[in-house]
Every structure is written in C-alpha cells, then in structure tokens.
N, C-alpha and C positions, 0 to 999 in steps of 0.2 A: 585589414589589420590582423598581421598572426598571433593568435593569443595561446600560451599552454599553463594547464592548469591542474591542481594538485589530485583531482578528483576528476578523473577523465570518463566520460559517459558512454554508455556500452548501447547498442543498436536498439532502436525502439519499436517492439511490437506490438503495439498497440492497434485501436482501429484506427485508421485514416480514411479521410473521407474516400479516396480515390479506393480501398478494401472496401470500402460499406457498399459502391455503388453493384457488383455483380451480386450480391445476396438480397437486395432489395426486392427482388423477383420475389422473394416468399412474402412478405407484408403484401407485398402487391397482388399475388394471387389471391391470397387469403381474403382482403379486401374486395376482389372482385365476383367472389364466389359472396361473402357473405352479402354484399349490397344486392347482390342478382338475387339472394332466397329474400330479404328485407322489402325488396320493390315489387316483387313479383306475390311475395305472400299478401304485401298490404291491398294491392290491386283485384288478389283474387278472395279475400276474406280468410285467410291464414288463422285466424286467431292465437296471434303470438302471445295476448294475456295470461291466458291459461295454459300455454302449452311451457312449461321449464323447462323442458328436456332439448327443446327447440331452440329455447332462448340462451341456456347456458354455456351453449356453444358458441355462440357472440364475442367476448371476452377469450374464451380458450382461443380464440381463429385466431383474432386480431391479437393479443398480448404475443403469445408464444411460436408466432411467428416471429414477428418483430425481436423477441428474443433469441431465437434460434439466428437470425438473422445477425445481431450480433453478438452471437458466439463466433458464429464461423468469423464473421470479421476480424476477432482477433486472430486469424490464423494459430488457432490451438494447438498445442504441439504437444500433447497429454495426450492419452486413450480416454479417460474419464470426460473429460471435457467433451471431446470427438462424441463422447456418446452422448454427454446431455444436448450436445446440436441436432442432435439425431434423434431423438429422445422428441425436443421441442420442436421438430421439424415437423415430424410425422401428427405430436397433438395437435397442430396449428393448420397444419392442411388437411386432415381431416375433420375438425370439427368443424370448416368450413364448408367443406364437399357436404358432408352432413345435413347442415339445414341448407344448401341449396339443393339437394338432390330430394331435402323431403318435401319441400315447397314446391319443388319442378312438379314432381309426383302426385302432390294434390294440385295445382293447379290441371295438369294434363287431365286429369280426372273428371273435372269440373264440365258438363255440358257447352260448348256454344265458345269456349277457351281455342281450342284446335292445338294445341302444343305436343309436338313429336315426343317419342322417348320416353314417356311417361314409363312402362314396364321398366325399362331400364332403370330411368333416376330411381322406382318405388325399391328394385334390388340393392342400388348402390346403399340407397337410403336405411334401408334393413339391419347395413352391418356393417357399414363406417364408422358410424359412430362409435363402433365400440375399439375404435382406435384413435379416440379423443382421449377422453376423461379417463377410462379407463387404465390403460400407458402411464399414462400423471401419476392415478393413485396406487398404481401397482407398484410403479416402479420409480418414479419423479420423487415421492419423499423418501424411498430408500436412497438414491443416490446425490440429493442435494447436500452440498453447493458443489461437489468436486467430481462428483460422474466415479465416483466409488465406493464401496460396502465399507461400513462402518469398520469391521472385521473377517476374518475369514466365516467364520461361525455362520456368518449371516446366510449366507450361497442358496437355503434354502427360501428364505426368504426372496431370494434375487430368481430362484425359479419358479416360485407360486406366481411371483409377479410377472414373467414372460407368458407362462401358461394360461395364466387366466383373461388377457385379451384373445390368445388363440382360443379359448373354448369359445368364448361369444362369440367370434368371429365365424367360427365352424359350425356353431350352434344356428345362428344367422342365414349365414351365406346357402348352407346345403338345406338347410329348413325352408328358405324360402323360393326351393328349385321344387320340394314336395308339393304333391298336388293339395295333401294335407299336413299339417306336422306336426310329427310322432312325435310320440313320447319319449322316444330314445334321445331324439335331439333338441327336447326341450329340458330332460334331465343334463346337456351337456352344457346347455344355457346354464341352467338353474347351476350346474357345477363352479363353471366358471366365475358367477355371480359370488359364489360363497370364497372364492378361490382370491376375487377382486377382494374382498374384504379383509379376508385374511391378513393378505399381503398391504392392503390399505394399513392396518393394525402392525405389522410389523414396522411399517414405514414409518409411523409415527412414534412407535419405540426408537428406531433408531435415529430419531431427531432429540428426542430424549437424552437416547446418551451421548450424540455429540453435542449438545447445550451442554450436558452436565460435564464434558470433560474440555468446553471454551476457556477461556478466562473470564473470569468476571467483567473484564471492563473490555473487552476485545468488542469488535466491530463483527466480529464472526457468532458473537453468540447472540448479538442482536438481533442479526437478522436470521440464525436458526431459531428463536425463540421466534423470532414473527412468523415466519414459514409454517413453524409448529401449529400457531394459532390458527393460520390459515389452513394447514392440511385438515386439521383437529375439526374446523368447521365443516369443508367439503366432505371429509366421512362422513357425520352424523347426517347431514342432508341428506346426503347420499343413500343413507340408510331409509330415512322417510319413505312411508309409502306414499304413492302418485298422489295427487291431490292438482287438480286442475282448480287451482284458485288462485286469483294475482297475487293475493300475499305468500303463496307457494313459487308462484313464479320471482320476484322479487328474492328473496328467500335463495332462493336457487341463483338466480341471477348475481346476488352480493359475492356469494359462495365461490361463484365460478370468478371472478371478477379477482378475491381475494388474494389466488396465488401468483397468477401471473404479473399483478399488479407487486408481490413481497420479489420475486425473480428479477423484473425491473430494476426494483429498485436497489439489490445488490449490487447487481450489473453496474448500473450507471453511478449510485453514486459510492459505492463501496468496494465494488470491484471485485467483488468475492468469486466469481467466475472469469477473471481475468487470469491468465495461464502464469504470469507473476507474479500475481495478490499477494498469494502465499509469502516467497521467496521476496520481497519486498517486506511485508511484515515481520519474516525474520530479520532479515536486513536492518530494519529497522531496530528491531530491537535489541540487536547486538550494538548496533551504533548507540542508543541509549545506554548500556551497560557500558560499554567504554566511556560514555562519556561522563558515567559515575563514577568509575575508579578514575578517571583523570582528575574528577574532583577531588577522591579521597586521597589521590596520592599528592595530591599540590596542600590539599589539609593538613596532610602530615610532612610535606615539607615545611611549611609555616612552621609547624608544632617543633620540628628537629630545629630548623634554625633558631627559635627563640630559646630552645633548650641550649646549644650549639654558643650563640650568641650571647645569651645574659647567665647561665650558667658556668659551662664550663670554660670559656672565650677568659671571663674575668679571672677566674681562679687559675687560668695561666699564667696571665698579665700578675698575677698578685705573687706566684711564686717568682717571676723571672724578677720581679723590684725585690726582690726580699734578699732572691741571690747577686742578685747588682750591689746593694748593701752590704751582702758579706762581703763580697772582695775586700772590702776596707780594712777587716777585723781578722784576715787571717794572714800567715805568712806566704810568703811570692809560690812556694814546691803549691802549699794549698789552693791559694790563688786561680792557678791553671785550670784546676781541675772546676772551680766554681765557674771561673769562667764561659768552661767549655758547658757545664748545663746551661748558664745562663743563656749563652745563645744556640741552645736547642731548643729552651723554652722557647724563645723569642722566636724559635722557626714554627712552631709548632702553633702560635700565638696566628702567625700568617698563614700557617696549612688552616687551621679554623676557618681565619675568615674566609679565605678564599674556599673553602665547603659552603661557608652558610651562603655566596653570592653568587656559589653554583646554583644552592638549593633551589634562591629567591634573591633577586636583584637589591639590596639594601637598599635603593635609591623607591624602589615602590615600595616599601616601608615609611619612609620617613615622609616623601611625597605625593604618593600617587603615580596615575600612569602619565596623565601630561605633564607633569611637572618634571618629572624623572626621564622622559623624554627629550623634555625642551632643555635641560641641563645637560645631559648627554650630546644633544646635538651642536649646545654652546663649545663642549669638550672638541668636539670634530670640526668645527669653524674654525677655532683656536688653535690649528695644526697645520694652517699655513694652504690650506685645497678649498674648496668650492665655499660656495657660504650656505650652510645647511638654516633652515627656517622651518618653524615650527606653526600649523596654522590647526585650531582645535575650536565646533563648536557646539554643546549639546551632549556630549560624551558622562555620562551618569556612572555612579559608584558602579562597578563591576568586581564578578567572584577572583578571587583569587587565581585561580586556572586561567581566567578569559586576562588578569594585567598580565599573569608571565608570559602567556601565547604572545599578546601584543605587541609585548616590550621586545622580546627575542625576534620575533618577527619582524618588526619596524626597521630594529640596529641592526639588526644582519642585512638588512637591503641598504639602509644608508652608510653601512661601513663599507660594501659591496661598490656603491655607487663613488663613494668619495678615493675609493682603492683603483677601481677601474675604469669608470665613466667618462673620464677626461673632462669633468665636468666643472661649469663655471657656480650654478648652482643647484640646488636639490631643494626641494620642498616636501613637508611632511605634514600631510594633512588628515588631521580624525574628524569625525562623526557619527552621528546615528540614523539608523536609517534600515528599521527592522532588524536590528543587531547592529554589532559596532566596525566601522567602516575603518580601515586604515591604509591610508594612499601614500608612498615614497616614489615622487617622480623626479630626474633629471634633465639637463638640457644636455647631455656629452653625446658621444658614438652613438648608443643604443648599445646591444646585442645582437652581433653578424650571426645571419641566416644557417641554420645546421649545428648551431652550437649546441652540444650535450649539455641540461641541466647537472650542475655539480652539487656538491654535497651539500652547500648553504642553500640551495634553492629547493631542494628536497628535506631536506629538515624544516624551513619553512612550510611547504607542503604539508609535511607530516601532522607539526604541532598545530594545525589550523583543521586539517581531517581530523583528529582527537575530539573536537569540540561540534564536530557536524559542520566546520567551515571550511573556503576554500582560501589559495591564491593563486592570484594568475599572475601573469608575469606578459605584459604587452608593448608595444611601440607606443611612447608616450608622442602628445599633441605637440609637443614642440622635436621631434627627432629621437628622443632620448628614449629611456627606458621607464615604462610604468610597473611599480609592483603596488597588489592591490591586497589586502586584506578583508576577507567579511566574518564575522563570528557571529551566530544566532542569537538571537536576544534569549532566545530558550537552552542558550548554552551553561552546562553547570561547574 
C-alpha cells in the first residue's frame, strides 16, 4: 500500500545490527585477553586481591571496548567522534593486553610452569599499560561526550594530555631495555606522571564548564555532571599512593568501573555520542518552539475573534439598524446616501464575520470539535453526493490549536472526497490513541498513481507538522482513499 506523508523521514544512521557485527572483533579481543590473564593468574597464584593496578584494567578492557565498538557502529561522520573511537579503542585493548601480558610474565616466571615469552610478555607488561588509564585521564575527560576541546584556549591542555602517555611509554619501554634504569628515564616517568595529572585536572575543569554552560534540564548535563563525578573519582584514586590491600583494590576497582559504565550509558540510552544526538535535540527543540507559538498564535486568534465578534461585529450591526431607520425620517436626495452606508455597513458586518470564521471556525465555539464536525458533514450529505457519516469515540477536551488543526484538516479531506471521489460514501472517524486520531475514508476511485500532492493536501500536511503531527494520505480498505490524521497528546 503506497502511503505519502506530511513528514517524510531522511536516511537512518544509526547502529544496525548487520554495522555492529564487524566491530564486535574489539569486545571480542578484549574479552579474550583479559579471561587468558583471569584463568591463567587464578591457576598460577596471581594475587589479584592486592594488586589494583591489575585488577583496574578489567573494567577499562571490557567497557570501553564494547564502547569504542559502538561508536564505530554508528558510522561517525565527525572528526570528534572518529577520535573518541580511537580514543576507546586503544584504552580497551590495552588495558587488556596489560593484565594478560602481566600475568603471562609472572606466570612464565614461576618454576615447574614452562610458558614461553615470558621476557616478552614482562616488556609488553612494563608499558602498555600506560596506554589504558592513562589516554582516559589525559585525554577522555577533555574531550567527552563530542571528541572536542571545550574551546580553543584549551590546546594546551589537549597537549599535556597527548605527551604525558608518550613519556610513560618512553619512560617504560627504553627503561626497561636498560640493563639498569637511570635516572634520566625514571625522571621522564616521574614527568610524565605529573604531566598525567595535570592534564587529568584540566579535564575535569572542562567538564566543569561544559555542565555549567548545559541546560538545566537537558540530558547532556546529566550525564556531564555523572562523568564529572566519575572522572572526579578516578583522579583522586589515582593519585593514592600503592597500597596492596583489597580495600585498595576494591577502591580502585569501583574507580575504574565508574567511567566506562557513565559512557555506556550515554551511548545507549541517551545518545549523547550518537553523531545526530546533537542535531536531533536541536530539532527538537525548534519543534517545541513552533509548536509554542502555534499555541500563542491560535490564543490570540480566540482573543481577536471574540474581540472581532462580541465587540466590534455588534457595534456594526447596531449602526447599520440605526441607518435602516433613518431612511424613514429623511427626504428621497437624503435617503440615497443613507442608504448607501447602510449597505456598506452591512458589508462590513459580513467582511467581520467572515475574518472571525477565518480566525476560528464559529461552529468550534459554540460546539466543539465533534459536534461541529458532525453538523458540517450533515451540511455535505444534504448537497445531494455521497452520504458523509460521522463515527467519534473517547476524543477528550483539546487545546485550541489541536480543534482548529482537526477541523481544517478533517473538512478539507471530506470536502476533497465529496468533490472528487466519486464516491457513494465517506466515513469520518475520531479517537484517541496517544494523541488524537482522525481518519476521512471513501469507497470512490481512490488517487491514480503519479498524482502531485496539491495545495489542500499540503496545507493538511503542514497544519499537522505545526503541532509535532502527521498525515498520510493511503489507499483505503475498501478501494478509495484514506486520509489519516495524528496529533500528539503532548501537542500545545
């Protein structure tokens, strides 16, 4: 059944399952590294209790993979985004390599084990890590939720935070090729260390000011404010010194657990890294504003027609009786001339109404919207064409805005139908059903294939998009034509 409708939907890129299935590879590695250091450390006496540094990597592997996983799925089409995939790619598969390669490494260790690689893993082990956790805090709460700097201003900020996993890295990697390690490359650790902070600190400023400049009620400052709380945590732990005690580890564990679990939950149920979010929330909120002043302007035609109407309407009416009366009292030469106001009042009387029944339909005034319906559709039976029929059930007072949409909308398809349709009869059916439903079907022709929408079927359109609703317009069950109406129950 061909249906066209007033609100035509644009391409959707979102995840689909068939996008999710090539990025699954990264949850999947991630998983498989960190269950290999989990089964292999339990087997060989790992001591994951005490070690946090081990265990916090758990969480980073497994969340922010899975998150990085989908991002890419939306196919991002941002540079910002593009980087926080990148960004949670690289935290996610390295905090897992991490504790498998540190567990390989003491396991290989271990007498009577036999497990190859061991030198290797203890190298990887040394300085991967420091492209877990670090990367996040350097750089993850400068650029959450949109993969860019608060401000220009910031830049500095965005290069402490690139530099300071490279020092640990370098600090790391060449330190642990020395047969001993100098003090030169333990000053570039210790740099990088204070560099990770720094930049840790600006990051949480700039979470700062973007809560302080959300909306209050927005969805976007919810979850900066939880991020915040979360970054806010993993500093200060972070800052702790070692302490091999489960309630360190725990501690540390919550920590690491926090942010990836706050990124989740943007993602999925907020969408705040959805490359639309944005541009949908605008959307949104433009639609809300129009469909304010559609309120204020239907208020103020109510306000004009009763002004229109009981004001000025009468005081016409009262001058053209007054000059109807003269005529009686003056001579024939005078006469003419009274006459001739009299019937400009009397036009002027008609330009009125006919304003106030532009404004606002007199008949939803005095009736309501079914009622003023069902009496208009009596009007159209009684003209000699189809028999129009009115069927209404559950339909509840509605605003002003939502009876004129209705009304206009309803009459323009049943006058449409009773004009064109060829039709024996028409049926017009309201209800409710999450906003207010309004169905004008026929049994005539239908609508041949290729027809351009004209001007009535685009004003229909129109006044139903005002209010956040649509209409379609489809091949009714019996041949004929369906026009459908929906207006939101949240419509003002």
């Amino acid at each position: 059944m061909s249906e066209t409708s007033g609100s035509p939907a644009g391409p959707d890129r979102g995840a689909t399952a068939a996008s999710w299935w090539p990025w699954l590879v990264l949850p999947a590695a991630a998983t498989a590294l960190v269950t290999t250091g989990l089964v292999l450390g339990a087997a060989t006496g790992f001591g994951f209790r005490g070690n946090a540094e081990a265990l916090v990597n758990v969480p980073l592997a497994l969340g922010f993979s899975t998150v990085a996983a989908g991002i890419w799925a939306t196919r991002p089409d941002t540079a910002g985004l593009r980087r926080l995939g990148l960004l949670y790619s690289v935290v996610g598969l390295a905090s897992a390599s991490a504790i498998a390669a540190n567990v390989w490494a003491h396991a290989a260790a271990r007498p009577g084990i036999g497990l190859a690689g061991g030198d290797l893993a203890g190298w990887l082990g040394n300085w991967v890590w420091a492209l877990g956790a670090p990367p996040l805090l350097a750089l993850g709460l400068l650029l959450y939720p949109d993969g860019r700097l608060p401000g220009r201003r910031w830049w500095p900020a965005a290069v402490a935070g690139l530099a300071a996993p490279v020092l640990l890295v370098a600090g790391n990697v060449v330190g642990a090729t020395e047969d001993s390690r100098s003090a030169a490359w333990e000053a570039v650790g210790g740099a990088g260390f204070l560099l990770l902070l720094a930049a840790a600190a600006a990051g949480l400023a700039a979470l700062v000011v973007r809560f302080a400049r959300a909306d209050s009620d927005s969805d976007l400052r919810g979850q900066v404010g939880a991020f915040l709380l979360a970054g806010a945590i993993v500093v200060v732990v972070s800052a702790l010194p070692d302490a091999n005690t489960t309630a360190h580890a725990v501690l540390t564990v919550g920590a690491g657990v926090a942010l990836p679990a706050t990124v989740a939950s943007a993602v999925v149920r907020h969408r705040l890294l959805d490359p639309h979010a944005e541009l949908a929330a605008r959307l949104d909120a433009v639609n809300a504003s129009r469909r304010t002043l559609v309120s204020e302007r239907e208020e103020e035609r109510v306000r004009l027609r009763r002004e229109l109407h009981d004001g000025l309407g009468p005081s016409l009416a009262a001058i053209g009786l007054g000059l109807r009366r003269l005529q009686e009292d003056v001579d024939p030469e005078q006469g003419v001339v009274v006459t001739t106001l009299a019937d400009e009042v009397q036009r002027a009387v008609a330009e009125v109404r006919r304003i106030c029944d532009g404004l606002r339909p007199e008949a939803l005034n005095e009736l309501g919207l079914v009622a003023a319906v069902t009496a208009a559709a009596d009007r159209l039976s009684g003209l000699g064409g189809p028999t129009v029929t009115v069927y209404s059930a559950g339909v509840p007072q509605l605003t002003p805005a939502q009876e004129v949409a209705a009304y206009r909308v309803v009459m323009e398809a049943a006058t449409n139908a009773v004009r064109h349709a060829r039709a024996e009869r028409i049926a017009v059916r309201m209800h409710w059903e999450d906003g207010l439903v309004a169905e004008v079907e026929d049994d005539g022709v239908g609508i041949p294939g290729g027809t351009a929408a004209g001007v009535g079927l685009d004003a229909m359109a129109e006044r139903a998009d005002e209010l956040g609703g649509r209409t379609t317009v489809a091949r009714g069950a019996g041949g004929g034509t369906l026009v459908r109406l929906w207006l939101p129950a949240g419509a003002t």
